[in-house]
VOGU-3710 file (C-alpha; in Angstrom, 3 decimals, decimal comma):
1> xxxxxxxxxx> -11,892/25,650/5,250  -10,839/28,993/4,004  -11,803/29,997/-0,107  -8,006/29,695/-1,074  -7,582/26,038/0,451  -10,901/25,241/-0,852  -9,725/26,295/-4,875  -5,853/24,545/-4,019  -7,764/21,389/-3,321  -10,053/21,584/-6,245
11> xxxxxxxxxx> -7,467/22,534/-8,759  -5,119/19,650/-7,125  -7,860/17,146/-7,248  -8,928/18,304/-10,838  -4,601/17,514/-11,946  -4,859/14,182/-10,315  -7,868/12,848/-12,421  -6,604/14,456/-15,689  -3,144/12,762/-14,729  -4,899/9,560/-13,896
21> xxxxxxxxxx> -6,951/9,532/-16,707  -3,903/10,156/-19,285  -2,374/7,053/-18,083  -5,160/4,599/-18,121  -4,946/2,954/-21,397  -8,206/3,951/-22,769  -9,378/2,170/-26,001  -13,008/-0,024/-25,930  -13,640/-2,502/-24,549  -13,000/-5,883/-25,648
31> xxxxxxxxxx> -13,784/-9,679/-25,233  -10,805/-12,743/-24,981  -11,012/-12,896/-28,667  -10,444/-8,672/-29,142  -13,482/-8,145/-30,513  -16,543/-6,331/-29,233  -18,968/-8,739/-30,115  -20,726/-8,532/-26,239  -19,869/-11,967/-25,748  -18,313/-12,909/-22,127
41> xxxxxxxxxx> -15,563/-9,973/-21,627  -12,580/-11,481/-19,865  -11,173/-10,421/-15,698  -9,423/-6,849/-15,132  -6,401/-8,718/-14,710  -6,580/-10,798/-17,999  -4,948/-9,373/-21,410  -5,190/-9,826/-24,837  -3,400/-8,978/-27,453  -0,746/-10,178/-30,677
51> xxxxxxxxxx> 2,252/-12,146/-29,591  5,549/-10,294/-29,775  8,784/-11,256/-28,757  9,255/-13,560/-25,934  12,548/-12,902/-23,448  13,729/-15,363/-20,871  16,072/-13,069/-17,641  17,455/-15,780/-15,428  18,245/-15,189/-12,110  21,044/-12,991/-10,988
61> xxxxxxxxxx> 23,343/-13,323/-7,879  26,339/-11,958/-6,081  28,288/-13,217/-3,299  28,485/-10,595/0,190  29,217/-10,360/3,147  26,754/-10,956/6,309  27,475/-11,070/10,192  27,762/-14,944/11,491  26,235/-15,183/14,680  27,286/-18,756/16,759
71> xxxxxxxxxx> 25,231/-20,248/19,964  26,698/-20,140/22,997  25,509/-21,284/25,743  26,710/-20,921/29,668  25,812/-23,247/32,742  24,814/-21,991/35,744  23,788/-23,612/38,990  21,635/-22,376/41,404  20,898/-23,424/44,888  17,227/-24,361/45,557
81> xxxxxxxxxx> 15,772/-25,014/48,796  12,753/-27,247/49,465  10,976/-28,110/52,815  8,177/-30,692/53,702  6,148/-30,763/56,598  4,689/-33,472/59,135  2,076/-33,983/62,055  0,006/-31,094/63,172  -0,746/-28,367/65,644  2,337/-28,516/68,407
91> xxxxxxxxxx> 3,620/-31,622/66,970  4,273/-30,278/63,259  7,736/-30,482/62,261  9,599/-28,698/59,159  12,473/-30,256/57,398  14,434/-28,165/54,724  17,060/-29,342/52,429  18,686/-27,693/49,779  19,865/-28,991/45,928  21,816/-27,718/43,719
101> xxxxxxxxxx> 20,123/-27,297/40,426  21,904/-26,739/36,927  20,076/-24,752/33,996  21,756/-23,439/30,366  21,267/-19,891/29,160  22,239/-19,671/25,510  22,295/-16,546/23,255  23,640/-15,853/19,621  26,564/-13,791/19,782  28,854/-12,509/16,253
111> xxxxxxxxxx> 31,577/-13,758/15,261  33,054/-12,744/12,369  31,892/-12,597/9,083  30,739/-15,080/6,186  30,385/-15,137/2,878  26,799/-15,967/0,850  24,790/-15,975/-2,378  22,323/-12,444/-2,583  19,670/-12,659/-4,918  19,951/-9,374/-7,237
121> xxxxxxxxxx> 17,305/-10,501/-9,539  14,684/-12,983/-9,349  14,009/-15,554/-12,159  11,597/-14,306/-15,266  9,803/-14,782/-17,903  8,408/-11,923/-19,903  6,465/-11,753/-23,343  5,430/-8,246/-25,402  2,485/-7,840/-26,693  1,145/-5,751/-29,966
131> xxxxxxxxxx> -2,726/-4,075/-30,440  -3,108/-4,959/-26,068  -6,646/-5,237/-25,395  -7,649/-4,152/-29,056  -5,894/-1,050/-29,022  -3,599/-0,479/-32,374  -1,845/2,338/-30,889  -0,546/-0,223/-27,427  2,443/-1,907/-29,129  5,317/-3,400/-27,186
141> xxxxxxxxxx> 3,755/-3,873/-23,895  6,012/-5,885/-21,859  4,241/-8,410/-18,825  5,593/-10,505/-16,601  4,257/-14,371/-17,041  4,603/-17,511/-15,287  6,573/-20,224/-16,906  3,816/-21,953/-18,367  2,371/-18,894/-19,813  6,097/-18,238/-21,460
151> xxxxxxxxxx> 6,164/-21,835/-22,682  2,720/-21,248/-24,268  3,706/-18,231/-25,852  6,687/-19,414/-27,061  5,450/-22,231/-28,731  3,001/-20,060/-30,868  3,936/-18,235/-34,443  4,811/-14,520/-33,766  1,693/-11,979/-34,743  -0,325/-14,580/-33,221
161> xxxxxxxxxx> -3,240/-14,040/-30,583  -2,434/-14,340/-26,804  -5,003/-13,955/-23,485  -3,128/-14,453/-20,305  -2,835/-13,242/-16,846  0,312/-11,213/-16,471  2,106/-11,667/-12,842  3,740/-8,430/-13,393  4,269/-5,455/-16,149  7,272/-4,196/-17,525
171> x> 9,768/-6,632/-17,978
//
């Protein structure tokens, strides 16, 4: 590798983890409770933080268009023809006789058009958080919950302490 692609792939690599590290949160490290008393620190995936507000997005549809495809099947016959055999050495005789057998092939073919429900947006339930993880300056972080998370939340007094596992972020 030549000096000049050498220093590109340095000073590329050396952007990345200043880029990478300017988007992780930062902040210390915390247990369930947000403080950093060393006691059992919670999953990657689990946050913490002061309950916000809580937003409900139910799901959104539209009616299109789609091809409609119908089965249709065709009969055809086809003429088989079977023998059996009897005796042996100069005595063996052959008999043949034929049938007529009768088999479906069947294919989707389009026909038109019809009409359905699309899904634009799925159901969901979202809450913000304040201080995530311990970190004053992380305010109005929006995550994706399930519905008993949401219920949960919900059901608590706003400013009020909240570990979950989101499903998703932004909201």
């Amino acid at each position: 590798m030549s000096r000049t692609k050498r220093l590109l792939v340095a000073g590329l690599t050396a952007v990345l983890v200043a880029g990478l590290g300017a988007c992780g949160g930062g902040g210390t490290t915390t247990d369930a409770r947000g403080s950093g008393s060393g006691q059992a620190r919670p999953s990657p995936e689990t946050v913490s933080g002061l309950r916000g507000t809580v937003r409900h997005l139910d799901r959104k549809t539209v009616m299109d268009t789609r091809a409609h495809f119908v089965r249709t099947c065709t009969t055809a016959t086809e003429r088989v023809r079977h023998t059996s055999s009897s005796g042996s050495g100069t005595h063996r005789k052959t008999r043949a006789w034929y049938t007529t057998e009768r088999h479906q092939s069947c294919k989707k073919v389009r026909r038109g058009t019809e009409r359905y429900r699309r899904v634009v947006r799925t159901e969901r339930w979202c809450v913000s958080l304040d201080d995530v993880n311990g970190v004053k300056a992380r305010d109005d972080v929006w995550y994706q919950v399930s519905r008993a998370t949401y219920d949960q939340a919900q059901a608590t007094d706003q400013h009020s302490r909240l570990t979950f596992t989101p499903t998703g972020s932004g909201c």
